[in-house]
C-alpha positions as CSV (number, residue, x, y, z in Angstrom):
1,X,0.0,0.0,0.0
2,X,1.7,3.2,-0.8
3,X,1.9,6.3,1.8
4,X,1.4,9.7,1.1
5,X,3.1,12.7,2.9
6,X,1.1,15.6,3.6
7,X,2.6,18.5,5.0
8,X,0.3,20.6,6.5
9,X,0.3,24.3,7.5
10,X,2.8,25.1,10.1
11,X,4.9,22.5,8.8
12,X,3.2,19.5,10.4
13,X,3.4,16.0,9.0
14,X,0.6,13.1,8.7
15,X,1.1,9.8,7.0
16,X,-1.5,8.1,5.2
17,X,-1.7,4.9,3.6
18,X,-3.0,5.8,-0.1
19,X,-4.7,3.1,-2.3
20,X,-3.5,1.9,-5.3
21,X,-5.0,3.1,-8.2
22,X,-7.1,6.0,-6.0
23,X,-6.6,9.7,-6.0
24,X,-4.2,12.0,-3.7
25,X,-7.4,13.7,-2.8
26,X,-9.6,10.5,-1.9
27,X,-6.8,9.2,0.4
28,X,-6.8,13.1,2.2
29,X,-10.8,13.4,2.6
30,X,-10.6,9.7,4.3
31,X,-8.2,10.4,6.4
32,X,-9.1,14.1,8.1
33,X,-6.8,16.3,5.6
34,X,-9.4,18.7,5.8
35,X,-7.7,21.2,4.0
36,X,-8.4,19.3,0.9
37,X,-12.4,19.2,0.4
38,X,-12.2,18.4,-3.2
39,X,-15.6,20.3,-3.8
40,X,-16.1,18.7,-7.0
41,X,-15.6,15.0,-5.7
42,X,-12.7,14.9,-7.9
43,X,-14.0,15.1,-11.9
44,X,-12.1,18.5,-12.7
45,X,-14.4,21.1,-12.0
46,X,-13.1,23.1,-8.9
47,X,-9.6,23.8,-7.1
48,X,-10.5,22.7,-4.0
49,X,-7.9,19.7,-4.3
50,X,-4.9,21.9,-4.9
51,X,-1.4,20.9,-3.5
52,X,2.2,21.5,-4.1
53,X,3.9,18.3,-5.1
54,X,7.9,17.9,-3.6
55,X,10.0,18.0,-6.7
56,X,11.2,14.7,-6.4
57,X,7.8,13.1,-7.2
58,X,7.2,15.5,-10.1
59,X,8.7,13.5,-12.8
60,X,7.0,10.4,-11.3
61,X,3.4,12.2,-12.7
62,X,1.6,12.2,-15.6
63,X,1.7,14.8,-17.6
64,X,-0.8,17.4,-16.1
65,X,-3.6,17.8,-19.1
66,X,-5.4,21.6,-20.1
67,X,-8.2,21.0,-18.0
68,X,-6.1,20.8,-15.0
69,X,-3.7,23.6,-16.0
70,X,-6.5,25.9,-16.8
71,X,-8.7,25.2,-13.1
72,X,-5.3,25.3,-11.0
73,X,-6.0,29.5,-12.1
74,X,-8.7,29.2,-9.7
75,X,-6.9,27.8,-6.7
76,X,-7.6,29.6,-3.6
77,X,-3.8,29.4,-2.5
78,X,-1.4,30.6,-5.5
79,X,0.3,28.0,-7.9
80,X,3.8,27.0,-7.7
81,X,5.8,25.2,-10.8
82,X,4.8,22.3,-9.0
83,X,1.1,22.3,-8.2
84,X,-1.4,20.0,-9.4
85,X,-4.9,18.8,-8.1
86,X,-4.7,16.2,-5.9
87,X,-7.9,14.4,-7.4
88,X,-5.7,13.9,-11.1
89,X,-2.7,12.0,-9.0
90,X,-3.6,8.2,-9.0
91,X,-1.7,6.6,-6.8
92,X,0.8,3.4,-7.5
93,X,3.9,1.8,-6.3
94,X,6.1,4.2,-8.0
95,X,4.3,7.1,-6.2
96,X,4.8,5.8,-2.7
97,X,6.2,8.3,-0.2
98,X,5.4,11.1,-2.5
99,X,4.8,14.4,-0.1
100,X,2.7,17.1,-0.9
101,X,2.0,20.5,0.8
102,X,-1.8,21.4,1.5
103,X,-3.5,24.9,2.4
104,X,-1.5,28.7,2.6
């Protein structure tokens, strides 16, 4: 089962086993990362799900597609060069241990 790294604001750390082949964002809103809400339930149509992936993971990702590009605009807290929405990373093997910064 591959874990997931959250850092949260102030710098705190939670753990959470992620399933494979389920979203970043389904693995937070099961486990209490309540500053994802993913709004949308995860089909593309809000930012609610935004995080900052830690560069080491980046190249581990799909390519992020239009849609996602274009709706990050809308994220409450500004982008970074590596933010994508937590409901478009599918989690796998190769993915476990990625870390990923929710909220301000």
């Amino acid at each position: 089962m591959p874990t997931i790294n959250f850092i949260r604001p102030g710098g705190e750390q939670t753990e959470v086993d992620g399933i494979d082949g389920d979203s970043v964002m389904r693995a937070a809103l099961a486990n209490g990362i309540f500053e994802i809400s993913g709004e949308c339930g995860g089909v593309l149509a809000c930012a609610t799900c935004h995080v900052r992936v830690d560069p080491a993971y980046v190249g581990k990702l799909p390519p992020m597609t239009d849609d996602e590009n274009d709706m990050l605009d809308f994220a409450e807290t500004p982008r970074s060069e590596t933010s994508r929405l937590s409901c478009q990373i599918i989690m796998n093997d190769e993915l476990d241990g990625i870390t990923v910064t929710v909220g301000g």
